[in-house]
ZAVEXMAR-964375 format. One line per 2 residues: number of its first residue (from 1); for each residue x, y, z of C-alpha. Coordinates in nm, 2 decimals. Layout:
NUM	X Y Z | ...
# end
This chain:
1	-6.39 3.76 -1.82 | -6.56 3.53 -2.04
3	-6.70 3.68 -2.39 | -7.11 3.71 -2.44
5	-7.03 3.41 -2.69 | -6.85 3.18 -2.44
7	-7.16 3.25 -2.19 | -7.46 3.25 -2.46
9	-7.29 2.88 -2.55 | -7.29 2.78 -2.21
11	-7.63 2.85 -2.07 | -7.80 2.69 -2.37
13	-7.58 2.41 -2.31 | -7.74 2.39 -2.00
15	-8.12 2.49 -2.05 | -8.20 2.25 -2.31
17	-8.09 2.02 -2.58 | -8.10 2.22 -2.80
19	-7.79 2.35 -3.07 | -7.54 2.61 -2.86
21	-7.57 2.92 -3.03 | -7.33 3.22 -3.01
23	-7.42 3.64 -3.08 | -7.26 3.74 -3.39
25	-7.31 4.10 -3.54 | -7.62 4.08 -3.34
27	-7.79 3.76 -3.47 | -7.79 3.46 -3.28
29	-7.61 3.16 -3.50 | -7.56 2.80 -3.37
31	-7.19 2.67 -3.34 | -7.10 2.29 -3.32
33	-7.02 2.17 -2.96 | -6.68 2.09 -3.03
35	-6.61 2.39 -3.16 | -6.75 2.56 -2.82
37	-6.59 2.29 -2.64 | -6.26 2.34 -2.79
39	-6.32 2.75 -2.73 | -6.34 2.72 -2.38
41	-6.09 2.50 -2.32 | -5.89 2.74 -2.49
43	-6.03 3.03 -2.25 | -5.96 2.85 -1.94
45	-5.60 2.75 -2.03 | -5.54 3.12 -2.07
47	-5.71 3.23 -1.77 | -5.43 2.97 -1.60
49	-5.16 3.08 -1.75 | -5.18 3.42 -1.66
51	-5.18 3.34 -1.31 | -5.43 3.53 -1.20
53	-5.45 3.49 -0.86 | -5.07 3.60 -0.83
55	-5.03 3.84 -0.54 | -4.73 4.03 -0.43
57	-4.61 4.02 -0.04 | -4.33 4.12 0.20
59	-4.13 3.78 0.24 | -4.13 3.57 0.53
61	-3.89 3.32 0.70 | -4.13 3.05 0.58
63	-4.04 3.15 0.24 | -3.69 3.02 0.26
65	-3.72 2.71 0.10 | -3.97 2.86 -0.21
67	-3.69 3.16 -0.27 | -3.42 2.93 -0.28
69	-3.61 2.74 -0.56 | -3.71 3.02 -0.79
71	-3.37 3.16 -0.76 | -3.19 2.84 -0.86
73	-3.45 2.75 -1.14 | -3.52 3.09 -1.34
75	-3.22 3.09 -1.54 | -2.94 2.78 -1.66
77	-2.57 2.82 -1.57 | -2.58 2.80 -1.97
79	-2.75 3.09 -2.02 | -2.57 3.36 -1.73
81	-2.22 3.23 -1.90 | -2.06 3.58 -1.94
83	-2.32 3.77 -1.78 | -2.28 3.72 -1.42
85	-2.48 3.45 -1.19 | -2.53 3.39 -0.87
87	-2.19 3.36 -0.69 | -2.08 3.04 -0.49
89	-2.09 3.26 -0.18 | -2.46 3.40 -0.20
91	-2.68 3.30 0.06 | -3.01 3.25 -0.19
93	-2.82 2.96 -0.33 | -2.91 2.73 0.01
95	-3.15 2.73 0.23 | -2.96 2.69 0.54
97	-2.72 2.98 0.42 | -3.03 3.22 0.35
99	-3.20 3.11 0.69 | -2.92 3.22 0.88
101	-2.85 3.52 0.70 | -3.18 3.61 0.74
103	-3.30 3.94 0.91 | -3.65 3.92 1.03
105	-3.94 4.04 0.88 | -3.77 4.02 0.53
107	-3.45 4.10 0.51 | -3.13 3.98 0.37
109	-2.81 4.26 0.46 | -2.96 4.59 0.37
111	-3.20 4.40 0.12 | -3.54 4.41 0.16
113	-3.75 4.09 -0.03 | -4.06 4.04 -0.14
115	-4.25 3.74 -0.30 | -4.51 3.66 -0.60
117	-4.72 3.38 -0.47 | -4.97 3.21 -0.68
119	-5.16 2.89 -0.56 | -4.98 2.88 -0.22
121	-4.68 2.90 -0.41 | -4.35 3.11 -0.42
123	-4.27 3.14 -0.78 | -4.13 3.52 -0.81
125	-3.86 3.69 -0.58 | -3.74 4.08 -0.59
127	-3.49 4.24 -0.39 | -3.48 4.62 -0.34
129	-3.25 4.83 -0.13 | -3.29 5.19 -0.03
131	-3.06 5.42 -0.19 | -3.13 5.79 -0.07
133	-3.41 5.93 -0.27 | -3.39 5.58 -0.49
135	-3.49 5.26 -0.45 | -3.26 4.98 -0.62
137	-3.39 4.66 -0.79 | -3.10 4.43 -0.69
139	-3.24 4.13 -0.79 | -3.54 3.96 -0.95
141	-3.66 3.64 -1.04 | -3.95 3.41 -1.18
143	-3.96 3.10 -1.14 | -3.89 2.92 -1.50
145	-4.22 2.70 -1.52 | -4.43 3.08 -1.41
147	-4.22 3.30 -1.67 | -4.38 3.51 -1.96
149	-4.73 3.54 -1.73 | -4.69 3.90 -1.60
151	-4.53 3.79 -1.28 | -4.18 4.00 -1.31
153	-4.41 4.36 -1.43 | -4.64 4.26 -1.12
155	-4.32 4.21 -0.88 | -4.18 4.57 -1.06
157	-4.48 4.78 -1.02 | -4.51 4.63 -0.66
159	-4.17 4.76 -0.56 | -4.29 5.12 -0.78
161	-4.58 5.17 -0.56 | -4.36 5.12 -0.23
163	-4.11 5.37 -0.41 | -4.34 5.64 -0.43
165	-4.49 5.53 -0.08 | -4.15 5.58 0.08
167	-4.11 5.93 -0.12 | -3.82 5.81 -0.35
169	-3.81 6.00 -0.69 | -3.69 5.72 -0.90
171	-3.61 5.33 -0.90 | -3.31 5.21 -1.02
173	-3.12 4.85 -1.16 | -2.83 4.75 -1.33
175	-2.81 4.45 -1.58 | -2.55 4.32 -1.77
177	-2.32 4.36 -2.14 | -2.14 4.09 -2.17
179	-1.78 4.12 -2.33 | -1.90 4.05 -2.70
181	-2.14 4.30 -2.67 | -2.46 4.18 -2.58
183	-2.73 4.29 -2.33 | -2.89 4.00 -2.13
185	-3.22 3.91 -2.17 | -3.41 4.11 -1.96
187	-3.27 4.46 -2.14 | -3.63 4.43 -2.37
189	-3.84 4.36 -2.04 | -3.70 4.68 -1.86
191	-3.72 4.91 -2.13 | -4.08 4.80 -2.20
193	-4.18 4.92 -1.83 | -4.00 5.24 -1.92
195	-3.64 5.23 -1.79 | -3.42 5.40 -1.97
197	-3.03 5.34 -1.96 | -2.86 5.63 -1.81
199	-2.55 5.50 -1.90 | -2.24 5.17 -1.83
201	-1.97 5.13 -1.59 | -1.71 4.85 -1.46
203	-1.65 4.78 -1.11 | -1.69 4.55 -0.90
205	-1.91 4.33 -1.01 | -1.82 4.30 -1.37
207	-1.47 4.28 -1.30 | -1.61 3.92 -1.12
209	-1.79 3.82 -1.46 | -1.47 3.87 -1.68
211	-1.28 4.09 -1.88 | -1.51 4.34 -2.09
213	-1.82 4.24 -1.92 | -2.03 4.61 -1.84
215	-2.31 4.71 -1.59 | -2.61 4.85 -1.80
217	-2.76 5.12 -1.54 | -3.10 5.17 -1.54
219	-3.35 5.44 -1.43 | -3.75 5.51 -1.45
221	-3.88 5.86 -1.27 | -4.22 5.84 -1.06
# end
């Protein structure tokens, strides 16, 4: 919401000709307009960035085309080197592949998916699957040009609420160690919304990334 100072400048703006003027500790002071100018441009980039008008929904089959692009653009074959990307033979890596695979409402094999849209838009995807009294994170992503603006904790709490909705006692994820060591990325995000690691394993899955390569298993309690 805009501050008293942003709105004091902007209705003498336009009232009169006279200077803008701003509250501060109490008194009224003038400020130059470019100042003010500057100020709110400021305010109004931020309000954009943080994408407020993101909402979370179930996916639909008119999705396709948006999940394929969010899923292809939030990361660089560069950067999942050693971690694990998306294999050759996943359907989210074409959109012919995903339409076929497809399970309506919004499904995808025993995946369930669910979409961050902001202006019209599909720039967020997460994946959950129902795992007894758990509910798995299998994937998410954010589409790169949309990161860092609170879409992946929206998409995370989304999937929370529907875990306690559905009477699960926990959700659940795995990310990955790579074989020097180091977590990806996303470790910091996770913990910050209060997963904790329970512990790592190989199977499957890392034995496809390479030798060394770990699953980092994740758990938060509702």
């Amino acid at each position: 919401m805009p501050s008293t100072a942003f709105l004091t400048a902007f209705i003498g703006l336009r009232s009169s000709l006279r200077p803008i003027a701003f509250y501060h500790d109490n008194r009224l002071e003038p400020i130059p307009f470019a100042k003010w100018l500057c100020g709110l441009r400021h305010l109004m980039n931020k309000m954009h960035d943080n994408d407020s008008t993101t909402i979370v929904r179930a996916a639909t089959r008119e999705d396709i085309p948006g999940i394929v692009t969010v899923m292809k653009s939030s990361v660089t074959e560069e950067e999942v080197v050693g971690f694990g990307g998306m294999n050759s033979e996943s359907p989210f890596r074409d959109a012919m592949a995903l339409s076929v695979a497809w399970l309506d409402p919004n499904r995808v094999g025993p995946e369930e998916l669910f979409v961050a849209q902001a202006s019209g838009r599909v720039v967020g995807v997460v994946a959950m699957e129902e795992r007894d009294l758990e509910l798995e994170i299998v994937d998410i992503d954010v589409a790169r040009a949309h990161q860092r603006k609170g879409i992946g904790k929206s998409l995370v709490q989304f999937i929370e609420g529907r875990a306690r909705v559905l009477g699960k006692r926990a959700v659940t994820l795995g990310t990955s160690r790579n074989a020097e060591g180091v977590p990806w990325k996303s470790l910091p995000f996770w913990q910050a919304l209060g997963y904790a690691i329970t512990h790592e394993e190989e199977n499957a899955w890392t034995l496809s990334i390479g030798p060394g390569a770990r699953e980092i298993r994740m758990r938060k309690e509702l």
